[in-house]
mmCIF file of the C-alpha atoms, coordinates in Angstrom:
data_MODEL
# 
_entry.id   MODEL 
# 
loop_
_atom_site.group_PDB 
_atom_site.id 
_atom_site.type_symbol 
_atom_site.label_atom_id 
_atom_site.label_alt_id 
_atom_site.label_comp_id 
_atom_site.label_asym_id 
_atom_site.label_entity_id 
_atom_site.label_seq_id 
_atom_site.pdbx_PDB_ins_code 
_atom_site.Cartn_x 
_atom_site.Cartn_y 
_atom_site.Cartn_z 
_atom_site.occupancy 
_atom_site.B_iso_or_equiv 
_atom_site.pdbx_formal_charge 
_atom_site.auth_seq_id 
_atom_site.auth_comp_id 
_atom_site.auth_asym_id 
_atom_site.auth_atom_id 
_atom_site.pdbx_PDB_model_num 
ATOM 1  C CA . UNK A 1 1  ? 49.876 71.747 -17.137 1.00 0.00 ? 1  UNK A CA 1 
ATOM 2  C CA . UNK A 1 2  ? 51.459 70.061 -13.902 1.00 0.00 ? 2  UNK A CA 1 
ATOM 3  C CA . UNK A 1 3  ? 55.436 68.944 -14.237 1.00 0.00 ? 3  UNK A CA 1 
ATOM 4  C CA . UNK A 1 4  ? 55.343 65.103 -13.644 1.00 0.00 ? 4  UNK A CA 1 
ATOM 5  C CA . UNK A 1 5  ? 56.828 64.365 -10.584 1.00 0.00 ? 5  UNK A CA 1 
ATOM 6  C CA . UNK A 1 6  ? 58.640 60.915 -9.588  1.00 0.00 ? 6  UNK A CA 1 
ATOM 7  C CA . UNK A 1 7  ? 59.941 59.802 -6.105  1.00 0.00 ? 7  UNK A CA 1 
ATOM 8  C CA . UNK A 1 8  ? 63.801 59.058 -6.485  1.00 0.00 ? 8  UNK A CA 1 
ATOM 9  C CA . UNK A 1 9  ? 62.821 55.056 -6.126  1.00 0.00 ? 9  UNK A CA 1 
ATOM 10 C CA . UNK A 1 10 ? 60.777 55.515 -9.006  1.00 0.00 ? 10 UNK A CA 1 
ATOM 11 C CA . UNK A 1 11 ? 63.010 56.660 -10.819 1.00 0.00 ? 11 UNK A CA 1 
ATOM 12 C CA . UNK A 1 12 ? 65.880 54.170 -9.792  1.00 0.00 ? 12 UNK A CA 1 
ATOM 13 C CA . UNK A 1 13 ? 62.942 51.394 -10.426 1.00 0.00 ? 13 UNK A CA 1 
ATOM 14 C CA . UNK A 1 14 ? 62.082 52.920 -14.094 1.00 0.00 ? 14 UNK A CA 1 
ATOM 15 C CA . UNK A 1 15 ? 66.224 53.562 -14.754 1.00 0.00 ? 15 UNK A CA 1 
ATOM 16 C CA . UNK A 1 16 ? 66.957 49.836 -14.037 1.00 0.00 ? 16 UNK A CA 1 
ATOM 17 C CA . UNK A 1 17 ? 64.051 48.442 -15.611 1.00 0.00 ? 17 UNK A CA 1 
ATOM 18 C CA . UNK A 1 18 ? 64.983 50.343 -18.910 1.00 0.00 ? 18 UNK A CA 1 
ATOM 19 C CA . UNK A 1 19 ? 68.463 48.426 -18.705 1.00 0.00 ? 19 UNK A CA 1 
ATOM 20 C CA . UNK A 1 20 ? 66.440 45.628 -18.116 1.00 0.00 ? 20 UNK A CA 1 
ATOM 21 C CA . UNK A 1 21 ? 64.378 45.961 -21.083 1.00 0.00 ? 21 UNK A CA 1 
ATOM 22 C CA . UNK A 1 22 ? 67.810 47.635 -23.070 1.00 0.00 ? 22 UNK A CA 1 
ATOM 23 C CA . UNK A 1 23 ? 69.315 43.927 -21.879 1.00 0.00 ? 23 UNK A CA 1 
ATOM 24 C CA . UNK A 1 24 ? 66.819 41.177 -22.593 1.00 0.00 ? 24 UNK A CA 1 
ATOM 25 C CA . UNK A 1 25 ? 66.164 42.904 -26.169 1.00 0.00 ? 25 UNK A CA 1 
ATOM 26 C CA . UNK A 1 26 ? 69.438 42.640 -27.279 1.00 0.00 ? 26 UNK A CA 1 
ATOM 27 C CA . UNK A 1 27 ? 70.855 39.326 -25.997 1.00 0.00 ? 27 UNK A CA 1 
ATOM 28 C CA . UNK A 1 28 ? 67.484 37.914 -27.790 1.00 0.00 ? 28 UNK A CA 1 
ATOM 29 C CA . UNK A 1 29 ? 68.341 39.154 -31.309 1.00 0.00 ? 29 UNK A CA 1 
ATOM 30 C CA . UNK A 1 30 ? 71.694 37.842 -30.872 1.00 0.00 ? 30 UNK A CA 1 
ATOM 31 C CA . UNK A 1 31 ? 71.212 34.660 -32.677 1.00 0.00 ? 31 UNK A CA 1 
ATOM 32 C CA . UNK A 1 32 ? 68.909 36.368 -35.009 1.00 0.00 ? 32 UNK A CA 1 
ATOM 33 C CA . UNK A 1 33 ? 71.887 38.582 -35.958 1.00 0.00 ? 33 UNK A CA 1 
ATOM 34 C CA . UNK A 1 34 ? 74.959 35.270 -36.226 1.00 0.00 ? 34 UNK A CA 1 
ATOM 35 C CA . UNK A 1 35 ? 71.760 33.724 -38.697 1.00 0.00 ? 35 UNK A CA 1 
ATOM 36 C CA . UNK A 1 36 ? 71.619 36.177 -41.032 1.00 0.00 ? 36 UNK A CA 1 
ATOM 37 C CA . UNK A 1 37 ? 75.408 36.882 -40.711 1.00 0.00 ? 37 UNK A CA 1 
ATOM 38 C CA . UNK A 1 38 ? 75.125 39.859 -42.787 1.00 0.00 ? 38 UNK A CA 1 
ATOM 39 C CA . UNK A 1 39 ? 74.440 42.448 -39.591 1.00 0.00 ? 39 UNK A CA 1 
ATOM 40 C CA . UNK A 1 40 ? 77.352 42.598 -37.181 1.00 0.00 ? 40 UNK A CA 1 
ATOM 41 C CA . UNK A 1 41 ? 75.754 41.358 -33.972 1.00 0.00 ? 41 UNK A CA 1 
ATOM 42 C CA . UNK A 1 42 ? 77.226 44.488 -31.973 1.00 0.00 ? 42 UNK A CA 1 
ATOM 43 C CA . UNK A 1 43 ? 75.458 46.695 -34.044 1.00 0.00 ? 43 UNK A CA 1 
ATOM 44 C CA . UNK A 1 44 ? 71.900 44.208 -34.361 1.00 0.00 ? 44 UNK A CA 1 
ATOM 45 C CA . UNK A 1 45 ? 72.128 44.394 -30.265 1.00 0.00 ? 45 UNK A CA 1 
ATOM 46 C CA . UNK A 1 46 ? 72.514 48.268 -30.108 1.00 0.00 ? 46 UNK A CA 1 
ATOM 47 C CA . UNK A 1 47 ? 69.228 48.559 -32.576 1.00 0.00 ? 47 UNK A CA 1 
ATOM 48 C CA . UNK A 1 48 ? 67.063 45.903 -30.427 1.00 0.00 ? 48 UNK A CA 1 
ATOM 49 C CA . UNK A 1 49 ? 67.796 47.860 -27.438 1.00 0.00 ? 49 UNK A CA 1 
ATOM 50 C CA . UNK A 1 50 ? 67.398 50.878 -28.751 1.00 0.00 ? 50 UNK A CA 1 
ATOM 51 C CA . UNK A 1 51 ? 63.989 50.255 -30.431 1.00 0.00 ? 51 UNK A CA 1 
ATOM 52 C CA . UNK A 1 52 ? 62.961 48.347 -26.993 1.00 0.00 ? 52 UNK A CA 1 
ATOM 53 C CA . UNK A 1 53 ? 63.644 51.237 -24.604 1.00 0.00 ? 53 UNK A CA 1 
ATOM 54 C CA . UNK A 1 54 ? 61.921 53.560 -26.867 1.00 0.00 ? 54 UNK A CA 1 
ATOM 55 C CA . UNK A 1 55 ? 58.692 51.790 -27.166 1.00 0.00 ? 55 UNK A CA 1 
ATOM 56 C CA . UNK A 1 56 ? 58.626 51.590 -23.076 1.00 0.00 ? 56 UNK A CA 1 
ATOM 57 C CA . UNK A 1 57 ? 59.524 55.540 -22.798 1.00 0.00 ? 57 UNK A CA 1 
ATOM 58 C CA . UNK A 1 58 ? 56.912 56.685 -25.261 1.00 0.00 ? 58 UNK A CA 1 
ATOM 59 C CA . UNK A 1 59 ? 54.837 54.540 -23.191 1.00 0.00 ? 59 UNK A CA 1 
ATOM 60 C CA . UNK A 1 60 ? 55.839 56.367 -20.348 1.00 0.00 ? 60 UNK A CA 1 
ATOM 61 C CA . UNK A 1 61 ? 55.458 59.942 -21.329 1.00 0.00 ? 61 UNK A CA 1 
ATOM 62 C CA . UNK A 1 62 ? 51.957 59.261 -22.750 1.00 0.00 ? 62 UNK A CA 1 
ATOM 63 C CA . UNK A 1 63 ? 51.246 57.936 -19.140 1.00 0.00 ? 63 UNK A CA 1 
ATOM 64 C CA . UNK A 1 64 ? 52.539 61.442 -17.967 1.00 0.00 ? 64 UNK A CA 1 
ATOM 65 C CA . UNK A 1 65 ? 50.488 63.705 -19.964 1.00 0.00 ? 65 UNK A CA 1 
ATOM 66 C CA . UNK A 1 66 ? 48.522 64.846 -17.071 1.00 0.00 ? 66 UNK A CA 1 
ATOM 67 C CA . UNK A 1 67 ? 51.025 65.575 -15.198 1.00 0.00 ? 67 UNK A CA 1 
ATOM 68 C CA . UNK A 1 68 ? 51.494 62.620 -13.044 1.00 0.00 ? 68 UNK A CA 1 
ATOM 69 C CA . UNK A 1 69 ? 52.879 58.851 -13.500 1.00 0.00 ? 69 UNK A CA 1 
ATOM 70 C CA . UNK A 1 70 ? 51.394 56.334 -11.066 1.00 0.00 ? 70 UNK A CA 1 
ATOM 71 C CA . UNK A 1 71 ? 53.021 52.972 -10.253 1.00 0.00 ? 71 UNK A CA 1 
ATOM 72 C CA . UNK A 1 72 ? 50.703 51.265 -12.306 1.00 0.00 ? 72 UNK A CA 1 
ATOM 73 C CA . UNK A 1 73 ? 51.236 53.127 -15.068 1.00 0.00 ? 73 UNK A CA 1 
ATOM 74 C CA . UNK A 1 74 ? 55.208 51.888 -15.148 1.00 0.00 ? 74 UNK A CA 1 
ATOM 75 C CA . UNK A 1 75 ? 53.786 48.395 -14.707 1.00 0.00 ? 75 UNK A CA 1 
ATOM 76 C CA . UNK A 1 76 ? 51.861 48.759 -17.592 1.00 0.00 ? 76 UNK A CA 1 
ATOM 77 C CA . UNK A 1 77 ? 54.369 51.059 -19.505 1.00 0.00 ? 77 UNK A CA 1 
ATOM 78 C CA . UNK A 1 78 ? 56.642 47.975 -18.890 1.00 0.00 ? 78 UNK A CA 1 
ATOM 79 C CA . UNK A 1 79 ? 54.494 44.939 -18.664 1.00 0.00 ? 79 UNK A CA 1 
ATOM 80 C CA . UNK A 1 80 ? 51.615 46.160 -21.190 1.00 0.00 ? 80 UNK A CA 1 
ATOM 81 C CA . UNK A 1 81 ? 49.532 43.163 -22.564 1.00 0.00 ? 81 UNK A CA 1 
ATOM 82 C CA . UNK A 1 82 ? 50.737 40.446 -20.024 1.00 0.00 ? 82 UNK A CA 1 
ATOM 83 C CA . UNK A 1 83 ? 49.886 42.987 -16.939 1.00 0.00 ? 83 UNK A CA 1 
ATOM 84 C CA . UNK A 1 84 ? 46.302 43.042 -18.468 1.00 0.00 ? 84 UNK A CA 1 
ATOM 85 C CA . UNK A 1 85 ? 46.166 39.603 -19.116 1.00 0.00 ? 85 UNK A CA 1 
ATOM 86 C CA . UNK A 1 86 ? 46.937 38.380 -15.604 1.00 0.00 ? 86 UNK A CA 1 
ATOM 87 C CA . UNK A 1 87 ? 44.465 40.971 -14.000 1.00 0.00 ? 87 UNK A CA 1 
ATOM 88 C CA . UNK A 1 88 ? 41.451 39.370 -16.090 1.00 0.00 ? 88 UNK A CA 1 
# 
């Protein structure tokens, strides 16, 4: 079994797109959080992120199984559903 190996712009691409993804999950459940009122929104943010960025790295490493991870495979990793939908 290979070691996955990454150019150092993939990496910087993949490392900002996970604050990306970190960014847009928490500012969305926000307003979710000052709804309910019972969840400080701090902590509500943290969780969104958290679960966000996880979904897109186990993405990631099941991409990387055999050893490499192509381009593509962030795309989808990051885009899933919508990067299939717009290649139909």
């Amino acid at each position: 079994m290979g070691v996955t190996t990454m150019s150092l712009s993939m990496i910087r691409d993949v490392a900002v797109r996970m604050f990306a993804t970190f960014t847009a999950s928490a500012l969305s459940i926000i307003s979710g959080a000052a709804i309910v009122g019972d969840i400080p929104m701090h902590k509500a943010a943290f969780l969104a992120g958290f679960v966000a960025v996880a979904q897109v790295a186990e993405k990631l490493a099941r991409a990387s199984m055999d050893g490499e991870l192509t381009k593509e495979e962030i795309d989808e990793a990051f885009l899933g559903a919508r990067l299939k939908k717009d290649q139909d």
